[in-house]
PyMOL Python script that loads the backbone (N, CA, C, O; Angstrom):
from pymol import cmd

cmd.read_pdbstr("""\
ATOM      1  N   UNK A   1      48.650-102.616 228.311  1.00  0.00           N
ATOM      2  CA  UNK A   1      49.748-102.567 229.260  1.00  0.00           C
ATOM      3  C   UNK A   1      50.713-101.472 228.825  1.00  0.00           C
ATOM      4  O   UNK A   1      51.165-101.228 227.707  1.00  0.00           O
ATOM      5  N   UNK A   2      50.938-100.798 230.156  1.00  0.00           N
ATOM      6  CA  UNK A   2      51.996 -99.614 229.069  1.00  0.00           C
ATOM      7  C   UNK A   2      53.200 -99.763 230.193  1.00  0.00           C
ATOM      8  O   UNK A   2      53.085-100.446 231.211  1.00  0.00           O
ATOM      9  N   UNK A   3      54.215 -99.107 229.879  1.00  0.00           N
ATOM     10  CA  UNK A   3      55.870 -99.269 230.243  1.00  0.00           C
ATOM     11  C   UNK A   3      56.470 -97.579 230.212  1.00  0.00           C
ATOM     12  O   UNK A   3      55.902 -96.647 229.642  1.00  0.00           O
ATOM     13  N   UNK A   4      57.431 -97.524 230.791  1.00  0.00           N
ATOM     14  CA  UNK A   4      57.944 -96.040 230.271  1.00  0.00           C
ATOM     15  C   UNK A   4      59.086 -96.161 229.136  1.00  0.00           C
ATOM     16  O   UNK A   4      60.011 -96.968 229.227  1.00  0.00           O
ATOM     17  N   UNK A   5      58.925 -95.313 228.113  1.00  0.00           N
ATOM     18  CA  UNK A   5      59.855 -95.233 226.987  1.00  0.00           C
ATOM     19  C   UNK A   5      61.170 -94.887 227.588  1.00  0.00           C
ATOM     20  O   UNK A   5      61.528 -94.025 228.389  1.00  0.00           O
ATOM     21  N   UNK A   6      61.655 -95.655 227.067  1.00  0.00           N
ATOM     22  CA  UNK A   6      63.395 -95.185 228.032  1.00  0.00           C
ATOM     23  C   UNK A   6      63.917 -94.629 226.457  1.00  0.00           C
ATOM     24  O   UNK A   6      63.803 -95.136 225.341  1.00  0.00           O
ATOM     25  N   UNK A   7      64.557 -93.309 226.948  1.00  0.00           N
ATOM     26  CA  UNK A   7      65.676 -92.705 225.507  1.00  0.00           C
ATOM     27  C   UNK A   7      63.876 -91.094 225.105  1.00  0.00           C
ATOM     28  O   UNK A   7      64.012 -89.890 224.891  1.00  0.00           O
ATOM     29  N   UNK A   8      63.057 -91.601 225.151  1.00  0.00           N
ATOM     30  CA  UNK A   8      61.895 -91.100 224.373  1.00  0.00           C
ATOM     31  C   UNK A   8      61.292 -89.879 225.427  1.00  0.00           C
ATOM     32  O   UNK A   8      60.084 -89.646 225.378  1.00  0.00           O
ATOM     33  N   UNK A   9      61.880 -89.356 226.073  1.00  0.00           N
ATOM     34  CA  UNK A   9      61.513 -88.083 226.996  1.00  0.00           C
ATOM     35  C   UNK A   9      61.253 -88.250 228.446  1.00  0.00           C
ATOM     36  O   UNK A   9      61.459 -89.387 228.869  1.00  0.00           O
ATOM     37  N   UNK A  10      60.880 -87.443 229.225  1.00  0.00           N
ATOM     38  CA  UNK A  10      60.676 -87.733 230.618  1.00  0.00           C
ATOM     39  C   UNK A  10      59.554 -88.559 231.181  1.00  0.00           C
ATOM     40  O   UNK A  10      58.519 -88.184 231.733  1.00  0.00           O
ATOM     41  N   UNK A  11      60.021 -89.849 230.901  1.00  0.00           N
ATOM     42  CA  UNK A  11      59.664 -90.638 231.573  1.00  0.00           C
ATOM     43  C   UNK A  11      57.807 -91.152 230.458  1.00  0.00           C
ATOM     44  O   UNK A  11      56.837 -91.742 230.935  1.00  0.00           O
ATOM     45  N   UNK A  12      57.920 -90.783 229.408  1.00  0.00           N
ATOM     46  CA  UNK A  12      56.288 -90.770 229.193  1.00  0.00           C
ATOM     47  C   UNK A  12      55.819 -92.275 229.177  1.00  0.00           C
ATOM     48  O   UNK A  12      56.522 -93.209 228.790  1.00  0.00           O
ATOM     49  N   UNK A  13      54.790 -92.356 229.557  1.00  0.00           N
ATOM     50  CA  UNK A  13      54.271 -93.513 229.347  1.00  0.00           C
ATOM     51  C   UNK A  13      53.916 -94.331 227.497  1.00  0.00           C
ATOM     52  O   UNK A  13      53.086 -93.866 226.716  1.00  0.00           O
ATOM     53  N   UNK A  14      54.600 -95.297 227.274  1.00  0.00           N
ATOM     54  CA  UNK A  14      54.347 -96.007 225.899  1.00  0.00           C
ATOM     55  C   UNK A  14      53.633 -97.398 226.168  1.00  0.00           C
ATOM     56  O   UNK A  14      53.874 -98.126 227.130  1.00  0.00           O
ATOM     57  N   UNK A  15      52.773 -97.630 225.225  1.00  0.00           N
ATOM     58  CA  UNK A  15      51.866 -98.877 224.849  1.00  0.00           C
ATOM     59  C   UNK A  15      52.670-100.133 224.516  1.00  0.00           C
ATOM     60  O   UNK A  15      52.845-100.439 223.336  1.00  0.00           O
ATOM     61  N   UNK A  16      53.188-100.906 225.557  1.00  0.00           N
ATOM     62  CA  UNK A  16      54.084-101.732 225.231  1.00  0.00           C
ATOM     63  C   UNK A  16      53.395-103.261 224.269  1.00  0.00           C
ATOM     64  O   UNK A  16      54.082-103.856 223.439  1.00  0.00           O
ATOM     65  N   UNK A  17      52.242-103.578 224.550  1.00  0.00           N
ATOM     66  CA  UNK A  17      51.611-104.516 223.920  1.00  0.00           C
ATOM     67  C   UNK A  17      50.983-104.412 222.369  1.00  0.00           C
ATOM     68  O   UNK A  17      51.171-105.069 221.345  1.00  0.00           O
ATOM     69  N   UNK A  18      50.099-103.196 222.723  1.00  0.00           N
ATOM     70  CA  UNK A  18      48.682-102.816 222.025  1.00  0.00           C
ATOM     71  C   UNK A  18      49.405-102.115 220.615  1.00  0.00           C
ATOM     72  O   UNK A  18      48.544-101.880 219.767  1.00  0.00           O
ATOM     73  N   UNK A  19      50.722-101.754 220.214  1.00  0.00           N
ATOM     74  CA  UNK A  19      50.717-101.302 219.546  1.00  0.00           C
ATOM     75  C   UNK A  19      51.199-102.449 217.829  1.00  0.00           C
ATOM     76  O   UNK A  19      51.104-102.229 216.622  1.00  0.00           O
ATOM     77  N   UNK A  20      51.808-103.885 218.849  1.00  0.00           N
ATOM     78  CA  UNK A  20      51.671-104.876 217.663  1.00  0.00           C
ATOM     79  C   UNK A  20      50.662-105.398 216.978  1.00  0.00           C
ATOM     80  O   UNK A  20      50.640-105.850 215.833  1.00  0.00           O
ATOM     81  N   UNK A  21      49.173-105.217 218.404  1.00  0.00           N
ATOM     82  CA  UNK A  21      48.256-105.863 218.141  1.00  0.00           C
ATOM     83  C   UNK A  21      47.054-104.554 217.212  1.00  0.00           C
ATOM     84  O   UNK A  21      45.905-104.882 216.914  1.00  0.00           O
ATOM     85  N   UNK A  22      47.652-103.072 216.878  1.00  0.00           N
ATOM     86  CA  UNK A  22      46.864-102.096 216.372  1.00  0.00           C
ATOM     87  C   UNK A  22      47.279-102.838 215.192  1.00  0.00           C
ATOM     88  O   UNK A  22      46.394-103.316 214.483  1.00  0.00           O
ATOM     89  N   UNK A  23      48.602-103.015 214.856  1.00  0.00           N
ATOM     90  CA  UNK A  23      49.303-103.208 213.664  1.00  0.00           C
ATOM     91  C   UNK A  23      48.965-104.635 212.938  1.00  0.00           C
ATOM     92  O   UNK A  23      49.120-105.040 211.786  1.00  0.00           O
ATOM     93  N   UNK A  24      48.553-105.084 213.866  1.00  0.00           N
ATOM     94  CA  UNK A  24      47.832-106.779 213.176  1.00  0.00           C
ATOM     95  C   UNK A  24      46.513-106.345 212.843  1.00  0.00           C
ATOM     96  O   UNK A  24      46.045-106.874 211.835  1.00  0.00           O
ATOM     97  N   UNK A  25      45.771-105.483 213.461  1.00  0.00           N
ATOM     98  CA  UNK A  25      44.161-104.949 213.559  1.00  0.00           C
ATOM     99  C   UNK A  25      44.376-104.355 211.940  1.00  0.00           C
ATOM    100  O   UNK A  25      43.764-104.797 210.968  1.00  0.00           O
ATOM    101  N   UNK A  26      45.368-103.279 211.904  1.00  0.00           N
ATOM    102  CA  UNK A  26      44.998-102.502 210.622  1.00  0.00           C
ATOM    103  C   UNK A  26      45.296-103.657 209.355  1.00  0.00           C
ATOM    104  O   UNK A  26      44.464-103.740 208.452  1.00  0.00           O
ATOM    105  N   UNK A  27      46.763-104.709 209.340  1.00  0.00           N
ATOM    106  CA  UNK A  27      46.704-105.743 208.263  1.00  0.00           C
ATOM    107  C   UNK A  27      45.452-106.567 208.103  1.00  0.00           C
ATOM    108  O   UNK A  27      44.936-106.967 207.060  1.00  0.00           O
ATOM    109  N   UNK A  28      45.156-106.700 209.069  1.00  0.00           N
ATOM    110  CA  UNK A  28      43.806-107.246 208.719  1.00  0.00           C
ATOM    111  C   UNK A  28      42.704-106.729 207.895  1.00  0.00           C
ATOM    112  O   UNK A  28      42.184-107.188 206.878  1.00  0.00           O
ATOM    113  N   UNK A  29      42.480-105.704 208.553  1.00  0.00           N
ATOM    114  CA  UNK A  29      41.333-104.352 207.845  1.00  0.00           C
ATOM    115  C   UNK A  29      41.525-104.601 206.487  1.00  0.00           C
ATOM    116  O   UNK A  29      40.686-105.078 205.723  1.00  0.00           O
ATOM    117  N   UNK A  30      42.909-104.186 206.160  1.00  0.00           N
ATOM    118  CA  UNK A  30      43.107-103.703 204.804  1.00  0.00           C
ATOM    119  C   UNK A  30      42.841-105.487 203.929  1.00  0.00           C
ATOM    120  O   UNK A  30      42.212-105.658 202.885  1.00  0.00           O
ATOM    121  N   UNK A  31      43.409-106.378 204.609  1.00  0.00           N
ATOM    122  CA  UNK A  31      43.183-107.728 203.890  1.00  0.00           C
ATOM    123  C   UNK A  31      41.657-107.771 203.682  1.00  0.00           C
ATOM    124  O   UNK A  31      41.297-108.107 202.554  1.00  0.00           O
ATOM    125  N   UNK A  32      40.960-107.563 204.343  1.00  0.00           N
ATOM    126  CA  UNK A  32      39.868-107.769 204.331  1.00  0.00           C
ATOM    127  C   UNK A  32      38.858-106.407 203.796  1.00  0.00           C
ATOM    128  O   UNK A  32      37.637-106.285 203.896  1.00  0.00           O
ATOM    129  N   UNK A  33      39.553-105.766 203.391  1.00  0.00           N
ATOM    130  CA  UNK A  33      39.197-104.400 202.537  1.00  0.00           C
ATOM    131  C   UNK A  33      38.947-105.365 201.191  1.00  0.00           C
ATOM    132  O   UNK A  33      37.946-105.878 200.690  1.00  0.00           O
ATOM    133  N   UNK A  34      40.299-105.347 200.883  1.00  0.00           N
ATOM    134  CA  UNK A  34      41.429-106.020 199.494  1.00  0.00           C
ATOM    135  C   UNK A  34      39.961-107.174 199.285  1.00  0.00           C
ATOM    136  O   UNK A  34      39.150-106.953 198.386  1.00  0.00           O
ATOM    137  N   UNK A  35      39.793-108.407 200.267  1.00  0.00           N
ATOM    138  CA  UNK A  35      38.772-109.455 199.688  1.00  0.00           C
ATOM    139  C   UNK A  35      37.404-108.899 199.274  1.00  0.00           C
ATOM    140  O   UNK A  35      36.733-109.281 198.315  1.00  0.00           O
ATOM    141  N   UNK A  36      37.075-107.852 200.228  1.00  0.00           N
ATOM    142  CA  UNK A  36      35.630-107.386 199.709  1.00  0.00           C
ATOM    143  C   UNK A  36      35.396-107.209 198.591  1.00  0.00           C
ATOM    144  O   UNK A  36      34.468-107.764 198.003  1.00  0.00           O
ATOM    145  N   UNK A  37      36.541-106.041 197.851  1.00  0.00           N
ATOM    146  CA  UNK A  37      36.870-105.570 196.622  1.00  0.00           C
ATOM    147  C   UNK A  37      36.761-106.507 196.042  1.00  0.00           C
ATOM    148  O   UNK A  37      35.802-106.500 195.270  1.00  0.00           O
ATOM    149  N   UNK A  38      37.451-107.536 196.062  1.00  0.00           N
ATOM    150  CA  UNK A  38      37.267-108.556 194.774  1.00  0.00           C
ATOM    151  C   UNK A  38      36.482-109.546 194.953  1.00  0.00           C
ATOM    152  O   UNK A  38      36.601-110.624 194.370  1.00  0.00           O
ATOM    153  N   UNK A  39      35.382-109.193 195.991  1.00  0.00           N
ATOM    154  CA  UNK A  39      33.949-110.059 196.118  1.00  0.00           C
ATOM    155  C   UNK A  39      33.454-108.863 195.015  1.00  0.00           C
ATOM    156  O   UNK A  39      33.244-109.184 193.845  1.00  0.00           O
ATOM    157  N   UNK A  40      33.312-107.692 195.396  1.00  0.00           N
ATOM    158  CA  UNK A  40      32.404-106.783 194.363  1.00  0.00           C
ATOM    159  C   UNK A  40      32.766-106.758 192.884  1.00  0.00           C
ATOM    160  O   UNK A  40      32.102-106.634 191.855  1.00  0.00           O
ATOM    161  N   UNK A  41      33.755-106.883 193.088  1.00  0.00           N
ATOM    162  CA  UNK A  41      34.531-106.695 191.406  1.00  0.00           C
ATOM    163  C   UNK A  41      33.661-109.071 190.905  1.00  0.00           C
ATOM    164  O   UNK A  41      33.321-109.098 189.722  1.00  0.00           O
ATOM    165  N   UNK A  42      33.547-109.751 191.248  1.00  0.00           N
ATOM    166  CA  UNK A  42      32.969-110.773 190.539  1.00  0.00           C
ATOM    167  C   UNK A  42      31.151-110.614 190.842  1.00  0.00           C
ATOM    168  O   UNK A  42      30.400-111.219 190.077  1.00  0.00           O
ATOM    169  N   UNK A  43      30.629-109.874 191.854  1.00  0.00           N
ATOM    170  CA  UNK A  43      29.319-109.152 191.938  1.00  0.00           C
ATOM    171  C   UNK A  43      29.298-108.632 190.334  1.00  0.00           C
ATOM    172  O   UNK A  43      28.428-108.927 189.515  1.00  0.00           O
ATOM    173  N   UNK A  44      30.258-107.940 190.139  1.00  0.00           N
ATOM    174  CA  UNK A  44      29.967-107.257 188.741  1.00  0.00           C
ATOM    175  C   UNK A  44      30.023-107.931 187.531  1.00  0.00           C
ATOM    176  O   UNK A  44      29.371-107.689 186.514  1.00  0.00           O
ATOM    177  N   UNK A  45      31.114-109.071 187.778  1.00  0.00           N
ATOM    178  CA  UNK A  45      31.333-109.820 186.196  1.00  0.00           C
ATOM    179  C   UNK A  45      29.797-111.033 186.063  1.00  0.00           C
ATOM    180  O   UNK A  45      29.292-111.525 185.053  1.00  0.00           O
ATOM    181  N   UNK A  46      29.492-111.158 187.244  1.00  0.00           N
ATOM    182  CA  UNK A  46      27.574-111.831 187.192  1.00  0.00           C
ATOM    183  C   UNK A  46      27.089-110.720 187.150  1.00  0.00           C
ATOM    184  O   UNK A  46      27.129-110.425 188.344  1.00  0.00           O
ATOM    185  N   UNK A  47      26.528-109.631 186.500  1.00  0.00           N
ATOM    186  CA  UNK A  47      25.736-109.023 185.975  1.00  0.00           C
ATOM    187  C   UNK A  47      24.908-109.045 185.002  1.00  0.00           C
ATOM    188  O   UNK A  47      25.419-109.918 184.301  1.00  0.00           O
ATOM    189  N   UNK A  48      24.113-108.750 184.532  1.00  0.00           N
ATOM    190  CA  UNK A  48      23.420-108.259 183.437  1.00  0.00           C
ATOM    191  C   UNK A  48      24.575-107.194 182.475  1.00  0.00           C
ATOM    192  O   UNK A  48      25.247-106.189 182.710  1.00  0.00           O
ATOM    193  N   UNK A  49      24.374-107.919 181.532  1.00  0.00           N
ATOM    194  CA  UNK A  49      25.454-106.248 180.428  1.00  0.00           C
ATOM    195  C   UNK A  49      24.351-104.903 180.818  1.00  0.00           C
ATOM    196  O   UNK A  49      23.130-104.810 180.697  1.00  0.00           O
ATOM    197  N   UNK A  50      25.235-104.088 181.256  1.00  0.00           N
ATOM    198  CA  UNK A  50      24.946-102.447 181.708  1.00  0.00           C
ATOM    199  C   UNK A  50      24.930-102.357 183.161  1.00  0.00           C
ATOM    200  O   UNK A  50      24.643-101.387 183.863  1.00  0.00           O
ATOM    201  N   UNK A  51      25.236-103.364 183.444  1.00  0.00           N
ATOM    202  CA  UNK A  51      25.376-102.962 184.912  1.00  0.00           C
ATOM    203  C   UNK A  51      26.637-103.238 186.102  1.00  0.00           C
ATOM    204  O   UNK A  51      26.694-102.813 187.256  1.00  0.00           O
ATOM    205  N   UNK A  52      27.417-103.942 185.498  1.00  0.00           N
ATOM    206  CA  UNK A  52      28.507-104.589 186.033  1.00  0.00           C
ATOM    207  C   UNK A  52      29.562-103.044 185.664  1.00  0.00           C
ATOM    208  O   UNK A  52      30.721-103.103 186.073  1.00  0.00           O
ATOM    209  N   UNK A  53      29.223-102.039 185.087  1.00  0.00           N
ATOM    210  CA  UNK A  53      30.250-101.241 185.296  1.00  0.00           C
ATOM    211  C   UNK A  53      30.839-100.533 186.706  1.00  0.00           C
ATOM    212  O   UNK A  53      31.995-100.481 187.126  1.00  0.00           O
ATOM    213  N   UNK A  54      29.650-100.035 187.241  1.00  0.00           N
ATOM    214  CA  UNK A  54      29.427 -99.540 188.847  1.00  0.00           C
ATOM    215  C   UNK A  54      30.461-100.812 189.776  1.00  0.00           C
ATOM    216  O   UNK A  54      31.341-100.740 190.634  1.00  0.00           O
ATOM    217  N   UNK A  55      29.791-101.883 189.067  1.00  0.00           N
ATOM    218  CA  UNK A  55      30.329-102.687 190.482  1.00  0.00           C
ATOM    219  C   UNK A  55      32.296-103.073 190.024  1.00  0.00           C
ATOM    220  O   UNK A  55      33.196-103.635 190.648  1.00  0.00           O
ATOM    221  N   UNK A  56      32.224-102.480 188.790  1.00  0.00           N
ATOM    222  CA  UNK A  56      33.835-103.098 188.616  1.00  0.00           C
ATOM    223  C   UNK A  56      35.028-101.478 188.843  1.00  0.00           C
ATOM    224  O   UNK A  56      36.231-101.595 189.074  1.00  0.00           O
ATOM    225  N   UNK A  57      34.473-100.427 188.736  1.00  0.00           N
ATOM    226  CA  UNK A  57      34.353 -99.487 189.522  1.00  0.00           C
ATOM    227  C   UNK A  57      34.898 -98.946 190.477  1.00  0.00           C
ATOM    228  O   UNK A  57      36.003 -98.430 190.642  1.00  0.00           O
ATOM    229  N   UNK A  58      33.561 -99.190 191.430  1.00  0.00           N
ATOM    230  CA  UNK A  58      34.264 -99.314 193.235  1.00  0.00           C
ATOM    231  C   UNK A  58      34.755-100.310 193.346  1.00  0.00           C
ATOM    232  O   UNK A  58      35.045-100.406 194.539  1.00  0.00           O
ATOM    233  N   UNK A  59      35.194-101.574 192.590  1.00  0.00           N
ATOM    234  CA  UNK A  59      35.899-102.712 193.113  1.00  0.00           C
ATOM    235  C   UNK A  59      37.584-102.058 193.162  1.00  0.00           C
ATOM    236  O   UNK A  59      38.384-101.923 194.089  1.00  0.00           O
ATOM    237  N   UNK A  60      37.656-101.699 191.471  1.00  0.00           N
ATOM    238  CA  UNK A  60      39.061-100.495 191.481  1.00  0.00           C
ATOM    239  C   UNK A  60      39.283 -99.572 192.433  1.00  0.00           C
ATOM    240  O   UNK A  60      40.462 -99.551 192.787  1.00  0.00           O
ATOM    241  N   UNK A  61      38.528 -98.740 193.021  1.00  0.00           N
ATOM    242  CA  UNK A  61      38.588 -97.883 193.634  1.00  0.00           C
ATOM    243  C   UNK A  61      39.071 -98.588 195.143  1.00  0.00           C
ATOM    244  O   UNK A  61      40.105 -98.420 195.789  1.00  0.00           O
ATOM    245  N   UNK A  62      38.122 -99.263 195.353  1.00  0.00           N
ATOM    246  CA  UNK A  62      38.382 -99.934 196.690  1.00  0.00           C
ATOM    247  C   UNK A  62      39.779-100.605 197.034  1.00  0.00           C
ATOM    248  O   UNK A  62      40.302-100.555 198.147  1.00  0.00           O
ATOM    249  N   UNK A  63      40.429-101.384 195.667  1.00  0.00           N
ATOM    250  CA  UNK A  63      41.380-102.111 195.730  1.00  0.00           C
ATOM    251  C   UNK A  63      42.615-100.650 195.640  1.00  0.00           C
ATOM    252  O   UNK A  63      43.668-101.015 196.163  1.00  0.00           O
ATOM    253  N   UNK A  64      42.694 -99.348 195.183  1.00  0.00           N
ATOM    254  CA  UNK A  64      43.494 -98.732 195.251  1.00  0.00           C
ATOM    255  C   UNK A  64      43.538 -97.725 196.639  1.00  0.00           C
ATOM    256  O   UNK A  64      44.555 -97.233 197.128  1.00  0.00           O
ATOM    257  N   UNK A  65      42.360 -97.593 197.047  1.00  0.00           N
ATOM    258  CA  UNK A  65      42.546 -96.975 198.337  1.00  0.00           C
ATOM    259  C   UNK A  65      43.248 -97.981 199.267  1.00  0.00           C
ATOM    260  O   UNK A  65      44.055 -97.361 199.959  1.00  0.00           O
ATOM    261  N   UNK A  66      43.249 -98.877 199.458  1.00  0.00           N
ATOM    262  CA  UNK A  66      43.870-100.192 200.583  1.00  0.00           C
ATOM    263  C   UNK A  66      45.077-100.147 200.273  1.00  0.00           C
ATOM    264  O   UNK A  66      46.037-100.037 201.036  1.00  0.00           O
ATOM    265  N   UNK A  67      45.066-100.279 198.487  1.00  0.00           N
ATOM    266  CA  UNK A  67      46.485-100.420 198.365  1.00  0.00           C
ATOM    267  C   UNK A  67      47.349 -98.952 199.136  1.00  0.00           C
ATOM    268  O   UNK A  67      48.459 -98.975 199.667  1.00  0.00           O
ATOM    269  N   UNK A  68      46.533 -97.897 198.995  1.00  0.00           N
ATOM    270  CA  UNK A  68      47.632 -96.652 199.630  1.00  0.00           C
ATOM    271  C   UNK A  68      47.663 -96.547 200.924  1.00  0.00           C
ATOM    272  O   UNK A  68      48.391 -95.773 201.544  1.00  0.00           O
ATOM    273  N   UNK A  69      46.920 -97.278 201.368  1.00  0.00           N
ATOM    274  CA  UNK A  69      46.745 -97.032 202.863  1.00  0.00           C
ATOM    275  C   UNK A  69      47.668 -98.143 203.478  1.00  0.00           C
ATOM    276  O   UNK A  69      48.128 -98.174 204.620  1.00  0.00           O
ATOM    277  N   UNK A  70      47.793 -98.827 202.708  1.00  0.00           N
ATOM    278  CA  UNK A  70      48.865 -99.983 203.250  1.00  0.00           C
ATOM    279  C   UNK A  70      50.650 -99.633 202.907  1.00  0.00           C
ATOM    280  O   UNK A  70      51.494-100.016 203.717  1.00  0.00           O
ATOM    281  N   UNK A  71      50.990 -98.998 201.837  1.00  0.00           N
ATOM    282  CA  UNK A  71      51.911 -98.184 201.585  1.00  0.00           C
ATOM    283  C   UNK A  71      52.035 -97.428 202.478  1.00  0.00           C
ATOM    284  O   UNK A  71      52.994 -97.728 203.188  1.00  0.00           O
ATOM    285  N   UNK A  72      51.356 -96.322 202.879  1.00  0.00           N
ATOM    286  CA  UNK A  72      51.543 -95.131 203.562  1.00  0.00           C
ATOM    287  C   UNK A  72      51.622 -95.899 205.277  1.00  0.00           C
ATOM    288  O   UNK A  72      52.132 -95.191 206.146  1.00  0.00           O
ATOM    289  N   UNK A  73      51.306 -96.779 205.533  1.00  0.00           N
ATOM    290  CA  UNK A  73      51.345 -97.424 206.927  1.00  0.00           C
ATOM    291  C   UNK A  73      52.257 -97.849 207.700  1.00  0.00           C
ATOM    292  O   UNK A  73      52.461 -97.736 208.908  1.00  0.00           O
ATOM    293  N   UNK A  74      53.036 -98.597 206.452  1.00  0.00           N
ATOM    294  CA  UNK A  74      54.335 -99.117 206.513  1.00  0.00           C
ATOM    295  C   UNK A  74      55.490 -97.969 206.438  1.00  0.00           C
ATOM    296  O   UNK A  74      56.679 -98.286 206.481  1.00  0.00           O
TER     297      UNK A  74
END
""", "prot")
cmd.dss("prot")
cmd.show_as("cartoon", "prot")
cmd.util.cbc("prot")
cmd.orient("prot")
């Protein structure tokens, strides 16, 4: 559903609904980034010794990209 921005230029059309519900879409993402990560990061602590490094890893990696992407969002 869109509305016209009043104050925001001639007349343009703005996303009056869709833009709370992008903003619930991306908290979600990232929550559910954040759980994967620390599904992979205990993937790794059940390992075999020599192999749980990879998976503890991208668990870090994963948990710091979300974390910036959730910073930078806000």
């Amino acid at each position: 559903m869109w509305s016209r921005g009043v104050g925001r230029g001639m007349g343009r059309a703005m996303p009056s609904e869709e833009v709370p519900a992008a903003m619930d879409a991306f908290e979600q993402v990232t929550r559910d980034m954040r759980d994967f990560a620390i599904e992979v990061k205990r993937l790794g602590y059940s390992m075999p010794a020599g192999y749980e490094n990879q998976f503890l890893e991208l668990s870090d990696r994963m948990i710091k990209r979300t974390d910036e992407l959730a910073r930078s969002h806000h």
